[in-house]
N, C-alpha and C positions, 0 to 999 in steps of 0.2 A: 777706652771709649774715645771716639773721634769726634769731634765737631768739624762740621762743615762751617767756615764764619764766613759769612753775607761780607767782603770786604766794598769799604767806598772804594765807588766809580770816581774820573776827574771832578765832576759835578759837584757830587755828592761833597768829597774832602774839601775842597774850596768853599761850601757853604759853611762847614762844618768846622773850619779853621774861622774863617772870620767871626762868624758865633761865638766863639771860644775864647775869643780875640775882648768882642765886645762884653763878654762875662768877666774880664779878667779887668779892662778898663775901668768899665763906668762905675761900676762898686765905689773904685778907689777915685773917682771924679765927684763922686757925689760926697765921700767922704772927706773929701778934701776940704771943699765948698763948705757944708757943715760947719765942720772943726775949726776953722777960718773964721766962719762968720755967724754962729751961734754957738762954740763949745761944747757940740755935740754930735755921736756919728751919728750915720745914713739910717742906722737901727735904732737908736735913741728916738729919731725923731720919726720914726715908722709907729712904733708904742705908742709915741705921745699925740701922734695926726689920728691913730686908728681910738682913741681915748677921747680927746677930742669932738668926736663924729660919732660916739655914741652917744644912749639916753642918759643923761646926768652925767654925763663925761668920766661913766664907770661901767665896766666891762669884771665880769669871773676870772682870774687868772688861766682859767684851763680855754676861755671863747677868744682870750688875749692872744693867747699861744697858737691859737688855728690860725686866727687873722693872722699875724706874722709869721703861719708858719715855721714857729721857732719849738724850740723842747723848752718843758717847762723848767726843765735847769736853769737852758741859759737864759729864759723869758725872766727866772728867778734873778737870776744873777745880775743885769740890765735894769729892773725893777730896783731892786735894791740900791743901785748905782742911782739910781733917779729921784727914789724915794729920800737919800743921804741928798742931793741937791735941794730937796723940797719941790720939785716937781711934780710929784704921784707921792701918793698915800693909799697903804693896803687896810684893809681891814677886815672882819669874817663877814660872810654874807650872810643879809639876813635872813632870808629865805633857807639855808643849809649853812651851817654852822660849819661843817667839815670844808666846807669851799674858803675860796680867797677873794674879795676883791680888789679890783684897780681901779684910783680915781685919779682923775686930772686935778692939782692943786689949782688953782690962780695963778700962780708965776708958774707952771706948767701950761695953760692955757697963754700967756703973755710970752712964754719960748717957744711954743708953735708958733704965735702972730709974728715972734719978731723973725722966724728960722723959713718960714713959708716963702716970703717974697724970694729970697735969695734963692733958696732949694727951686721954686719952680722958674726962673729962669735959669739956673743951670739945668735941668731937664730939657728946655725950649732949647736951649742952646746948644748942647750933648746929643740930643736926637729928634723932639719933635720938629724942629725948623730946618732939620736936613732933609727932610720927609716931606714928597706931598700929599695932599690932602688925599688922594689914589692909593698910595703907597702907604700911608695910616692906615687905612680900611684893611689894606692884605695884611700888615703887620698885626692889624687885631686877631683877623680870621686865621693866621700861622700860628703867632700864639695863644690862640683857644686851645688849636689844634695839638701843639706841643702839652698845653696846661692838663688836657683830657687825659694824654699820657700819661705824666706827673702825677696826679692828683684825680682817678678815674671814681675815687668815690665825691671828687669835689668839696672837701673838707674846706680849700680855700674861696669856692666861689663868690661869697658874699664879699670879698673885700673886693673885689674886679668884677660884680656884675650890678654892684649897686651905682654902677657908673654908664652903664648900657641905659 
């Protein structure tokens, strides 16, 4: 069987190296930041922001896992690691018994206050303030664009549309 492959044009490869460029940096920029200056990664503190920003700063472990995007392995596994610091606490829901939930402790909520300031200027600094205000707007409308791809049933919309 033959495939015909649609190969990149110049264009194309130059967007799509820098892209790749930028997925391979900022991960580890953000992580760095973190780790430095709250002892904890870029994922740690993704659970504990989207925890947070819910109702009683508790979330189902399987609506945890859409938000981030993550398997409920590794959501497990991160959880746990959080849970042992005393930041998050699981317990059965009570609503379905068979379910998990996730709560933001108190010093869960005081590691987000203290991990926010730091974490959102290194984002200002990393990318939003390279960017103008023009150049936001298309970046939102590419990566819709991209996300629709990824995600065409939208499983992740609510963490990115509750900000539109």
């Amino acid at each position: 069987m033959t495939v015909d492959t649609r190969w990149l044009d110049q264009e194309q490869k130059a967007v799509w190296v820098r892209l790749a460029a930028v997925l391979e940096l900022l991960p580890s920029a953000l992580d760095s930041q973190l780790r430095r200056d709250a002892q904890i990664t870029h994922f740690d503190y993704f659970v504990l922001a989207m925890l947070s920003e819910a109702p009683n700063r508790t979330l189902r472990m399987t609506t945890l896992a859409e938000l981030t995007a993550a398997t409920l392995a590794r959501l497990s596994h991160v959880v746990q690691r959080l849970e042992t610091r005393g930041l998050v606490e699981r317990f059965p829901c009570p609503e379905d018994k068979r379910a998990t939930n996730a709560r933001l402790t108190a010093a869960g909520w005081d590691k987000v206050r203290e991990a926010a300031p730091g974490h959102v200027a290194t984002v200002r600094e990393t990318v939003v303030d390279a960017l103008s205000p023009g150049q936001i707007a298309q970046l939102t409308d590419i990566l819709d664009a991209v996300l629709h791809r990824l995600d065409p049933s939208r499983a992740t919309s609510a963490v990115y549309e509750r900000y539109d």
